[in-house]
C-alpha positions in Angstrom: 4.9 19.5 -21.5 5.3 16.5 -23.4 8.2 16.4 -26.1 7.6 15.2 -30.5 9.1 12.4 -29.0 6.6 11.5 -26.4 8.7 12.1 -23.2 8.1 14.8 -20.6 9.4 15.7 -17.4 6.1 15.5 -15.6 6.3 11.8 -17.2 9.6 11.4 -15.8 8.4 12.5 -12.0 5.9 9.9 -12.3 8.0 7.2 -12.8 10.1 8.0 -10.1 7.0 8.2 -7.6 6.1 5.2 -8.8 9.5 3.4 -8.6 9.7 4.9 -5.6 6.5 3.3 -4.3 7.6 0.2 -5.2 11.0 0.4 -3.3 8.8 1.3 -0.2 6.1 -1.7 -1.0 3.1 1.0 -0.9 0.7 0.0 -3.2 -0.5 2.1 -6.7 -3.4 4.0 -5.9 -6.2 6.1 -8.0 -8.5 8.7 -7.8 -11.9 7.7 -7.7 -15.5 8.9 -7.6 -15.7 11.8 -4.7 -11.7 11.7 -4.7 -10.8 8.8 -3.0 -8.0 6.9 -3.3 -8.3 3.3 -4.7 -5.7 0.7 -5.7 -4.6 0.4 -9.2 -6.3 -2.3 -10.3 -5.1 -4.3 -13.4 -8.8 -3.7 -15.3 -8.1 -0.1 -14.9 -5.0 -0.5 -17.1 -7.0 -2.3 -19.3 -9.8 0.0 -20.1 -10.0 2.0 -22.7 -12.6 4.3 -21.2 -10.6 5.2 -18.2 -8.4 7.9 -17.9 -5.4 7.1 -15.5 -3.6 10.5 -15.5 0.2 9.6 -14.1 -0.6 6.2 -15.5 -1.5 6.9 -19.1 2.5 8.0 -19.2 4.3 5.4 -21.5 7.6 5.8 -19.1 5.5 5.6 -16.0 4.1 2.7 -17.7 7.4 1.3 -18.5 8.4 1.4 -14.8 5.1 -0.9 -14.0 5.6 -3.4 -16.3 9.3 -3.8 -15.6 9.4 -3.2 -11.9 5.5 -4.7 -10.6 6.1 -8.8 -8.6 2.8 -9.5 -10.0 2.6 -10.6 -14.0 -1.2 -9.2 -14.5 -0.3 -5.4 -13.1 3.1 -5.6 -15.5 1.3 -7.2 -18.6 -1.7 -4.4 -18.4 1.0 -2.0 -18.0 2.6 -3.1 -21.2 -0.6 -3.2 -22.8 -1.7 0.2 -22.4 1.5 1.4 -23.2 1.4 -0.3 -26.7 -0.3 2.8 -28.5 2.1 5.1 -27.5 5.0 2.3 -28.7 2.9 2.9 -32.0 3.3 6.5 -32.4 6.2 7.8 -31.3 9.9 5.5 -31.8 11.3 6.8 -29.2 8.8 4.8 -27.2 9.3 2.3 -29.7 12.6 1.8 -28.4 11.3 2.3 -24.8 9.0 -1.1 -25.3 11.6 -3.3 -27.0 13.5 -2.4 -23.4 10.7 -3.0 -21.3 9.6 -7.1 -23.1 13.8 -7.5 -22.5 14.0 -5.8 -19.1 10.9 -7.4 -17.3 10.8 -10.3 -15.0 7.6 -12.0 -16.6 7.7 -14.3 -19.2 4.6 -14.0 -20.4 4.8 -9.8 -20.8 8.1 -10.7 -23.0 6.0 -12.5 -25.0 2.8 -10.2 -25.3 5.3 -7.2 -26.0 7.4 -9.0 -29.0 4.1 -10.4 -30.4 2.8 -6.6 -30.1 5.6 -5.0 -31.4 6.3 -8.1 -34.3 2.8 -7.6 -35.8 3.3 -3.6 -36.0 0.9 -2.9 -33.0 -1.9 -4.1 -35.0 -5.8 -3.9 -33.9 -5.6 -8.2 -34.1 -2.8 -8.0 -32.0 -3.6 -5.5 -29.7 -7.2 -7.7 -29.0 -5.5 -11.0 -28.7 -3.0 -9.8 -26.0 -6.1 -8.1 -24.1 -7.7 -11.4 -23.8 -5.1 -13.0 -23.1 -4.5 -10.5 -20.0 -8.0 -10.7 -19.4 -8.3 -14.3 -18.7 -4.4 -14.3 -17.1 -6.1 -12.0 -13.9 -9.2 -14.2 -13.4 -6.5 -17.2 -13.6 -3.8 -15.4 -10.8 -6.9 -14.2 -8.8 -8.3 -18.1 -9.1 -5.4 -19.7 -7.7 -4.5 -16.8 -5.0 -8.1 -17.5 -3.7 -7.8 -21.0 -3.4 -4.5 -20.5 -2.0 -5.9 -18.7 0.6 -9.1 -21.1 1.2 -6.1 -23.8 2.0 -4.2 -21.9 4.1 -7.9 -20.8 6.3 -9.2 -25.0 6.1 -4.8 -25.7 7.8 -5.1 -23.0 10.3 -9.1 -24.4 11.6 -7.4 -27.7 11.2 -4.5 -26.5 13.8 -2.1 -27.3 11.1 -0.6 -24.0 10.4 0.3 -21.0 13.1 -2.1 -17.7 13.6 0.8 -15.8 12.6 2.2 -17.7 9.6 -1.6 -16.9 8.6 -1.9 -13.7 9.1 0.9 -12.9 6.7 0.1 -15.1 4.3 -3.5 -13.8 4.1 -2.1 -10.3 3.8 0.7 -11.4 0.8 -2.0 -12.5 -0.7 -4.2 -10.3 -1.0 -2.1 -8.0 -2.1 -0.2 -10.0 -4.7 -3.4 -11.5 -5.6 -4.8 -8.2 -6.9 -7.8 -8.9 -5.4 -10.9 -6.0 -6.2 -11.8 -4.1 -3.0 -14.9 -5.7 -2.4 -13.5 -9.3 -2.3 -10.7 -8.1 0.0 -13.3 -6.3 2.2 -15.7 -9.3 1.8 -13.0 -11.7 3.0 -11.4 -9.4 5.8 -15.0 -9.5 7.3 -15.2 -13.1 7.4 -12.5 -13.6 9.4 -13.4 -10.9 11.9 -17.1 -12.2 12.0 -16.7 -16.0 12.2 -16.7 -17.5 15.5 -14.1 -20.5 14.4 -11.5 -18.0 13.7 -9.3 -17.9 17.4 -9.5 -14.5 18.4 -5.5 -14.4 18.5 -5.8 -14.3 14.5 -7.8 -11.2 14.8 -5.9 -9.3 17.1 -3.2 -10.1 14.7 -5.7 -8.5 11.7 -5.7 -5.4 13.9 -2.0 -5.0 14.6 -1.3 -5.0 10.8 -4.2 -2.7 10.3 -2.0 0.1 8.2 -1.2 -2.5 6.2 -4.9 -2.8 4.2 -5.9 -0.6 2.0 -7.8 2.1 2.8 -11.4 1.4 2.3 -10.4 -2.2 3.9 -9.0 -0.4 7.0 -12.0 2.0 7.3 -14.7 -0.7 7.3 -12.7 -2.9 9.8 -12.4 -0.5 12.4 -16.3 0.9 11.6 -17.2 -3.7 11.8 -15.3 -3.7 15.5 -16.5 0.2 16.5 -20.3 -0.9 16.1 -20.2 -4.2 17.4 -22.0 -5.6 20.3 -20.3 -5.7 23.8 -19.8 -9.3 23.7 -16.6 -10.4 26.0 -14.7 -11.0 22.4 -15.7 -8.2 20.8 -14.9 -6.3 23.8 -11.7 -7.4 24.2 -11.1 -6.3 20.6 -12.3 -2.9 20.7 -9.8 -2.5 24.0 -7.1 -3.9 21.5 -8.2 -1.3 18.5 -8.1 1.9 21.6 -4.7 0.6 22.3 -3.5 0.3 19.1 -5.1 4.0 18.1 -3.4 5.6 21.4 0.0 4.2 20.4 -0.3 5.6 17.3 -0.8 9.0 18.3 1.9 8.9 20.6 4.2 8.0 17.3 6.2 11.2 16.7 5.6 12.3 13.2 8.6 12.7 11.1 7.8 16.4 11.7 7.2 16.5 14.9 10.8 14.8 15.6 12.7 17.3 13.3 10.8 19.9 15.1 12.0 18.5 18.5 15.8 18.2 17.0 15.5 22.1 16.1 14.4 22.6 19.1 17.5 21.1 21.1 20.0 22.7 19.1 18.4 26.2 19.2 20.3 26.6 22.6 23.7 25.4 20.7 23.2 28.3 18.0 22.5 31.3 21.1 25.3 30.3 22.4 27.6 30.9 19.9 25.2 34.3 19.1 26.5 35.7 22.5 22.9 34.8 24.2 22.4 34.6 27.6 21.6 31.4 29.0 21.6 29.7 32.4 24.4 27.7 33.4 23.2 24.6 34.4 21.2 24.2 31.1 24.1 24.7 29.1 26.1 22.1 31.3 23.6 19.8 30.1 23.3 20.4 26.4 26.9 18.4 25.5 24.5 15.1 27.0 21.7 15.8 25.0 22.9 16.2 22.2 25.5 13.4 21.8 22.6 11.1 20.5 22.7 11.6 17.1 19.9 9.0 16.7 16.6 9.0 18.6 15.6 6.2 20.9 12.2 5.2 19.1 9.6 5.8 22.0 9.1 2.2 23.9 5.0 2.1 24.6 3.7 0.3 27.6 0.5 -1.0 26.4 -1.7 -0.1 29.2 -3.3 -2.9 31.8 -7.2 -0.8 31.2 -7.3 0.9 27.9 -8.5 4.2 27.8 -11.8 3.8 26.3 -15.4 5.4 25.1 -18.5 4.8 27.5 -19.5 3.1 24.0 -16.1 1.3 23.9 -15.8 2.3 20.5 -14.5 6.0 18.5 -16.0 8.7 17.7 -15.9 10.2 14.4 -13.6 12.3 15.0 -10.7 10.0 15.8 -11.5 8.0 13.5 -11.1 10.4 10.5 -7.8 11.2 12.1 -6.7 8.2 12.2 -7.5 6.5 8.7 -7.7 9.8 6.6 
C-alpha cells in the first residue's frame, strides 16, 4: 500500500531488487506479450502508454537513474519519475537527490530544468526529445563502435577474445533493441569470414545474452547443416550443455552439505552408526568450502543422431 506521501514498502522491495541487480550486473527485465521476459528498454520508460509495474515506482525509479552506467536508461528513468516529483514533495525532495546523486551530466541537467520550470507540460516535452534523440545518438555510436572493432578483427588487428567482450559490452551498454542484438549475433555466427575461434567464443559466453538472443543462437547452430564447421560447433554447444548440467545448483549443494552433517547430528542423538563411517566424518567435513567440480571436457561429445537437441533439453536449459 502506497503512503499520502507516495512511498510504499512494495516500492521499497523494488528498489532493492533492482539495486540488487545492478550489483550482480543482470540486466532489467519486463514482462511481455505471452509472459516473457524482455530487457528494459529505455522507450519503455519513455512511453506513456506502457505500464511498467515495479518500474512506474518513483523510488525504484530513483535507483535507475542514480545507479544505471548507461545515461539513456538513467535519463528515462528520471523522466518518468517527473510526475510523481509533481505530486507528492516527498518525491519532490526524492528528485532534487536523484539530478545531485547521479553520475550523468546530462540527467542533472534534464532533472533541474524539470524541477526549475515546475514540472511543466513544455518542460516535460523538451526533456523527452531530448532523451529521444540522446538513445538513437548512444545506440549510433555503439554501433559504429562495434562495425570498427568487427572491420580490426577481419583485418587481424585486434584478438578473437578482446572481440568477443567487446561485442558483448556493447551490446549491452549500447541498449541495443532485441532484434538488432539478435540480427547482429546471427551475423557473426553465419558469416564465413568470421574464424570459427570467435564463435566458439560466442558460445562459451552464451548465459551472458539475453534470453530471446540465447534461444535463437542455440535453435541457428541446432538446425544447421552438418557442415565440418558447423559440426564442430554443435559438438562445442553438447559440451557446453553437459557441463552445465553437471553444475551443482546452489540447492543441490546445500542439499549435499545437509546431507554430510546428518551423520554429525545422530551421533550426538545416541544413533547407531558404523564405525568406520564415523572414523571418516572428521575428514569430510573439515572442508568448509566446496572444491567447485573440475569438468574434463570430453575427447567425443555425447551427441544426437541429429547432432543437435531436442526440445526438451533445450527448454531446460534456456527457460
Amino acid at each position: 500500500m502506497r503512503s499520502t506521501h507516495g512511498i510504499s514498502y512494495d516500492g521499497l522491495k523494488y528498489a532493492l531488487n533492482i539495486k540488487e541487480s545492478y550489483q550482480s550486473k543482470e540486466p532489467l527485465t519486463v514482462m511481455g506479450a505471452a509472459k516473457q521476459q524482455r530487457l528494459l528498454m529505455p522507450e519503455h520508460l519513455l512511453s506513456n502508454d506502457l505500464a511498467l509495474m515495479q518500474y512506474d515506482d518513483p523510488i525504484a525509479l530513483a535507483v535507475i537513474a542514480t545507479r544505471d552506467p548507461e545515461s539513456p536508461m538513467a535519463l528515462a528513468a528520471a523522466i518518468r519519475m517527473g510526475p510523481h516529483a509533481k505530486c507528492k514533495e516527498l518525491i519532490t525532495g526524492v528528485f532534487e537527490v536523484v539530478s545531485d546523486a547521479t553520475k550523468h551530466e546530462l540527467v542533472a541537467d534534464c532533472a533541474k530544468l524539470l524541477t526549475k520550470n515546475a514540472f511543466s507540460p513544455e518542460a516535460f516535452h523538451l526533456v523527452r526529445t531530448r532523451a529521444s534523440n540522446h538513445v538513437v545518438e548512444i545506440r549510433e555510436s555503439y554501433r559504429r563502435a562495434m562495425g570498427e572493432n568487427l572491420r580490426a578483427l577481419l583485418d587481424g588487428k585486434m584478438e578473437a577474445r578482446e572481440f568477443v567482450e567487446e561485442f558483448i559490452e556493447l551490446a549491452s551498454n549500447g541498449n541495443l533493441r532485441i532484434d538488432i542484438y539478435r540480427r547482429l549475433v546471427m551475423k557473426l555466427m553465419r558469416s564465413d569470414a568470421v574464424r570459427p575461434s570467435v564463435k566458439f567464443m560466442l558460445l562459451e559466453r552464451l548465459d551472458q545474452f539475453p534470453q530471446m538472443v540465447k534461444l535463437q543462437i542455440v535453435n541457428e547452430v541446432n538446425s544447421a547443416p552438418d557442415t565440418p564447421e558447423y559440426q564442430t560447433l554443435k559438438q562445442e554447444l553438447r559440451w557446453i550443455y553437459d557441463a552445465k548440467q553437471k553444475q551443482p545448483t546452489p540447492q543441490s549443494l546445500q542439499a549435499s552439505l545437509n546431507a554430510a552433517s546428518r551423520p554429525i547430528r545422530d551421533m550426538a542423538a545416541g544413533t547407531q552408526i558404523d564405525f568406520g563411517v564415523a572414523a571418516g566424518l572428521h575428514r569430510r567435513n573439515s572442508i568448509i568450502k566446496p572444491a567447485e567440480p573440475t569438468i574434463k571436457r570430453a575427447v567425443n561429445p555425447p551427441m544426437m543422431s541429429s547432432g543437435g537437441f531436442s526440445s526438451r533439453e533445450l527448454s531446460s536449459w534456456l527457460n
